[in-house]
N, C-alpha and C positions, 0 to 999 in steps of 0.2 A: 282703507288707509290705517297704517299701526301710527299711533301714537306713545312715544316711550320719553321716558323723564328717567335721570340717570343722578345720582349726588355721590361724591366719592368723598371720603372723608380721610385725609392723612395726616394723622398727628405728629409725623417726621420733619413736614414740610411746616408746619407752625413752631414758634420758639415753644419747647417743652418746659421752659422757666416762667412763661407768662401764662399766670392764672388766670388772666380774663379770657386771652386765646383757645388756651383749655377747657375753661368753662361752659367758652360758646360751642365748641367741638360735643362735649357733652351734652348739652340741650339741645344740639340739632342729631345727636345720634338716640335720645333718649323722645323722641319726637319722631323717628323714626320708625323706633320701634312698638312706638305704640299708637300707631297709627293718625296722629295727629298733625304731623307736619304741611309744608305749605304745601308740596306735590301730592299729598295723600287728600285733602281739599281738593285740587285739581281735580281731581280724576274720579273725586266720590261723585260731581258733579254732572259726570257723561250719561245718560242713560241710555240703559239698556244696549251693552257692548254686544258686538258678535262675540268676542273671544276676551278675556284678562287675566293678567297676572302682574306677579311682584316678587323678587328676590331680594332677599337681605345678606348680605353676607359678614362673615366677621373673620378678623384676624390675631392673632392671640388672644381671645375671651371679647376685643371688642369690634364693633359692627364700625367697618370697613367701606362699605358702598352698599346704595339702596339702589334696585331699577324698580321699575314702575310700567306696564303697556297694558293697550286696552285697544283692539281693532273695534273701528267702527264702518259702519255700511253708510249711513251716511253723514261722510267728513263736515260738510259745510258747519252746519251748525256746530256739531261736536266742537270743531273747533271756536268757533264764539263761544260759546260756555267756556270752554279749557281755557283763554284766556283773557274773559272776563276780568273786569276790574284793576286790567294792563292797562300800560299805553302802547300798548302795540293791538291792532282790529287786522284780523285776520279774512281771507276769504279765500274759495280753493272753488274751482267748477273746471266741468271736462265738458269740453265740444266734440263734435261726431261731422266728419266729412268721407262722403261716400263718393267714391269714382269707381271705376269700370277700367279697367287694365287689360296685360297681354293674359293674365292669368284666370282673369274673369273678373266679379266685383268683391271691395274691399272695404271697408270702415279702419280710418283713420281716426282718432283717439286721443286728443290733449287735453293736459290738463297744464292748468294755471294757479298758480298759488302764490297771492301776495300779504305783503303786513305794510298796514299804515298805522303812522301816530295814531294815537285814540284821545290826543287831549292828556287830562289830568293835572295835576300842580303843577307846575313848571317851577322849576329852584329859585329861591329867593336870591335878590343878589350879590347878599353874602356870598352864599352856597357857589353862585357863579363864576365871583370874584377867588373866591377860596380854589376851586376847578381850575382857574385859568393861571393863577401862579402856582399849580404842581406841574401843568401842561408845559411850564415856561421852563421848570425844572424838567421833566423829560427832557424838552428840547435840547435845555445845556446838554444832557447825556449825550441824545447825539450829535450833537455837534464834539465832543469831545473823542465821539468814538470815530469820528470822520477821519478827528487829526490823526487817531494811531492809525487807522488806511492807511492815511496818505503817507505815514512814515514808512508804515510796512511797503508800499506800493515803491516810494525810493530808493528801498535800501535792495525789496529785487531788482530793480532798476539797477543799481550799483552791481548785485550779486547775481547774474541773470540766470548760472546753475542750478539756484537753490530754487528756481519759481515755479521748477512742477513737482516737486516733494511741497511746498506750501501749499497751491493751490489743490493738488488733490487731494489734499486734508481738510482745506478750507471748505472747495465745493462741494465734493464727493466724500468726504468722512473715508478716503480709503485707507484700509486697517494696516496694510504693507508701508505704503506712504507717513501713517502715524509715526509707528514703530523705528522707522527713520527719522522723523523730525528728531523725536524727543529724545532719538539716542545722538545726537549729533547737534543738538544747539547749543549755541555760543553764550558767555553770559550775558551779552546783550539781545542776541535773538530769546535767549526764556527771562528776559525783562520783558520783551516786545511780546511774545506770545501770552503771560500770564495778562499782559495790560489790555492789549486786545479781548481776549475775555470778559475781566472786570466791564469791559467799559461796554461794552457787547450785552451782556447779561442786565448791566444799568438801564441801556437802552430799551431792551426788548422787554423787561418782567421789573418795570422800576419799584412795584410792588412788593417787589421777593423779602429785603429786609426791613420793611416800613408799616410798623403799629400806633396805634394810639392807645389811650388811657380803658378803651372800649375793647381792644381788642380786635378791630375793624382795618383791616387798611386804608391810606387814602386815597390807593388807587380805587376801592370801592364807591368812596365819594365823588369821586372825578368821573366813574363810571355813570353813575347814577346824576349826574348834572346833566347828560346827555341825550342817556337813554337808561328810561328807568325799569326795564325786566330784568330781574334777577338771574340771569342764564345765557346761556349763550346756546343761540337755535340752530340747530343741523337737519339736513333738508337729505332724504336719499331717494332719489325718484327711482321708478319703476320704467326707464325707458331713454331716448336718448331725449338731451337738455339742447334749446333751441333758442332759449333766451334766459340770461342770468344778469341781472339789476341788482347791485348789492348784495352779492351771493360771492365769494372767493370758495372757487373749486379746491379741492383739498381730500386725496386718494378715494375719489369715488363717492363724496359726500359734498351737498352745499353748503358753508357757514354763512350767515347773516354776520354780515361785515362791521355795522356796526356797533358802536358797545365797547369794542373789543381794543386795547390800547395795542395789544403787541402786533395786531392787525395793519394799523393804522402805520406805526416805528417802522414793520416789513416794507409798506408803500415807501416810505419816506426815503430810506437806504435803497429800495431800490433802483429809486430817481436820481438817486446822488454819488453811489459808489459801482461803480464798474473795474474787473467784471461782480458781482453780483453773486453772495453767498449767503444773505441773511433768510432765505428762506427755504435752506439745509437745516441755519443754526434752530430757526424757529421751530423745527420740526422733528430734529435728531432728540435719541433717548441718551443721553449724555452715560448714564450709567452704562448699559450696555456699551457704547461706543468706545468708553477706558475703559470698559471691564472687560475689555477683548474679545468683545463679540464682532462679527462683523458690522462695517459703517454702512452708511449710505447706497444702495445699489442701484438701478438703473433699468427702465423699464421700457427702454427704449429699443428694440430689434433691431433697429438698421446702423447705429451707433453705440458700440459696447461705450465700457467705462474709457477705456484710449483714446477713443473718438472723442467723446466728448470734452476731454481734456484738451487734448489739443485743438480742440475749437474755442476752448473759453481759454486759453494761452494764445490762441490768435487776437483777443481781444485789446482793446486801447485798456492800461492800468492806469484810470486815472478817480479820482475824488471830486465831483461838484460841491464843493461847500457851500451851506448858506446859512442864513442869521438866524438865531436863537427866534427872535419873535416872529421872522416868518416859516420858519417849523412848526412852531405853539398852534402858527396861523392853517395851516396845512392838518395836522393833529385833529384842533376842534372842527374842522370841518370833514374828516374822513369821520371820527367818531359821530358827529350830529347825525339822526337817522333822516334820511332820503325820504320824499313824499311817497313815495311806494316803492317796497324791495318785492321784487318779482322776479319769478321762477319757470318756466314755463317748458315742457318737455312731452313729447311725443309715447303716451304707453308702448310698453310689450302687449304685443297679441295677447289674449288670454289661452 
């Protein structure tokens, strides 16, 4: 099993006006590079790796992204050690089933890999209280973002021409379909489309323009009321996956669901707005996408990008709306971590 830790550091994405922002940028890149940060801790802690390494990289003079791996032979433990002094207890074992086929006899091969709470403070209930009115804030978002749906969803209603040049932008980011909308909207449809957006982006990343005196966001406190590891865990098995608890598949990779708000906003949207495009938006590279590369493509063989348009234009356009504090309510319970996230998947042969 490799074990890899990844920190990317973008001083674009922080306001370059605030000092404190910046400040912290520097001491986690300056900790970086001198071998003292909290992933470099980790991983001093494994003994005796089969194989390790570490890359630092830098971008105009300053250090960009750290990685961090280190294989080990035997995972179990490693992993207790690695994360040690979480609240997340880790455990990973592979079982062995032998049968007798048309082929001759065979060894079968799983492994299982879960995380349970480990304890630790739980938040005071300030900290709680403080969590649960940002949660209630989220929620306004979308609930706000429901409503531009539902206007968008009436007005193709009204314009029924225009609903596969929307939707194929919507769903599939297609770059032909772009180039159309935005040569061809109304002043109310580039009202409607910039509002969609705003309120879109509120929902899924409420974090994006939101600091304190610290430098900190509060989505990072709202984070950490829930589930307090610092990271967000990706799982890439070596084989096919048989059971997944708390795991959202995601190109070939598992994520540990919880923790994660924009995680939680994708669930929410996708119980309430049909058809269902928030987990394009949450995934698309927005840059590339206006910057005229191509959008979204489609990895499906038996259904090009056609097909599947006109399957998701077969769909009912409608908005299930619901109330602020039963989204908050929805929210804190996708975010609160599960009594066991487990993963569990069949090896490749060696």
């Amino acid at each position: 099993m490799e074990i890899r830790a990844e920190v990317r550091l973008n001083r674009e994405a922080g306001d370059k006006n605030d000092e404190a922002i910046q400040n912290r940028i520097n001491q986690v890149a300056a900790e970086l590079a001198a071998g003292t940060g909290f992933w470099h801790e980790r991983f001093d802690r494994l003994l005796i790796p089969a194989s390790e390494g570490s890359d630092l990289k830098r971008h105009k003079g300053e250090i960009s992204r750290f990685r961090r791996w280190a294989v080990m032979t035997d995972p179990g433990p490693a992993l207790l050690e690695f994360f040690a002094g979480t609240q997340i207890a880790p455990a990973y074992a592979i079982t062995e089933r032998s049968e007798n086929g048309d082929d001759g006899p065979s060894t079968t091969r799983t492994a299982t890999l879960t995380f349970r709470p480990a304890g630790g403070s739980p938040p005071t209930g300030d900290e709680l209280a403080d969590a649960r009115r940002e949660l209630l804030r989220v929620a306004n978002a979308i609930v706000r973002f429901q409503g531009t749906v539902g206007e968008l969803w009436s007005y193709l209603e009204d314009n029924p021409e225009k609903r596969r040049t929307w939707i194929s932008v919507l769903a599939f980011g297609d770059e032909e379909g772009l180039d159309e909308l935005e040569g061809n909207l109304s002043d109310y449809e580039e009202e409607l489309w910039t509002r969609l957006f705003d309120d879109l982006f509120s929902a899924l990343w409420p974090d994006t323009d939101l600091s304190d005196a610290d430098g900190f966001a509060p989505y990072e406190r709202l984070r950490q009321a829930f589930d307090a590891f610092p990271a967000t865990l990706t799982v890439k098995p070596d084989g096919q996956v048989v059971e997944a608890v708390g795991f959202v598949e995601a190109d070939g990779v598992y994520v540990l669901s919880a923790g994660d708000i924009s995680w939680a906003v994708v669930e929410v949207l996708e119980e309430t707005v049909s058809p269902s495009f928030v987990g394009f938006w949450a995934n698309i590279d927005f840059e590339d996408l206006f910057g005229g590369s191509p959008g979204a493509g489609t990895d499906d063989e038996d259904c090009d990008l056609d097909c599947q348009l006109e399957e998701t234009l077969a769909l009912p356009f409608v908005v299930r709306p619901a109330r602020a504090p039963e989204i908050a309510n929805a929210l804190e319970n996708a975010l609160t971590p599960l009594g066991e996230h487990r993963l569990r998947w069949i090896r490749d042969p060696q």
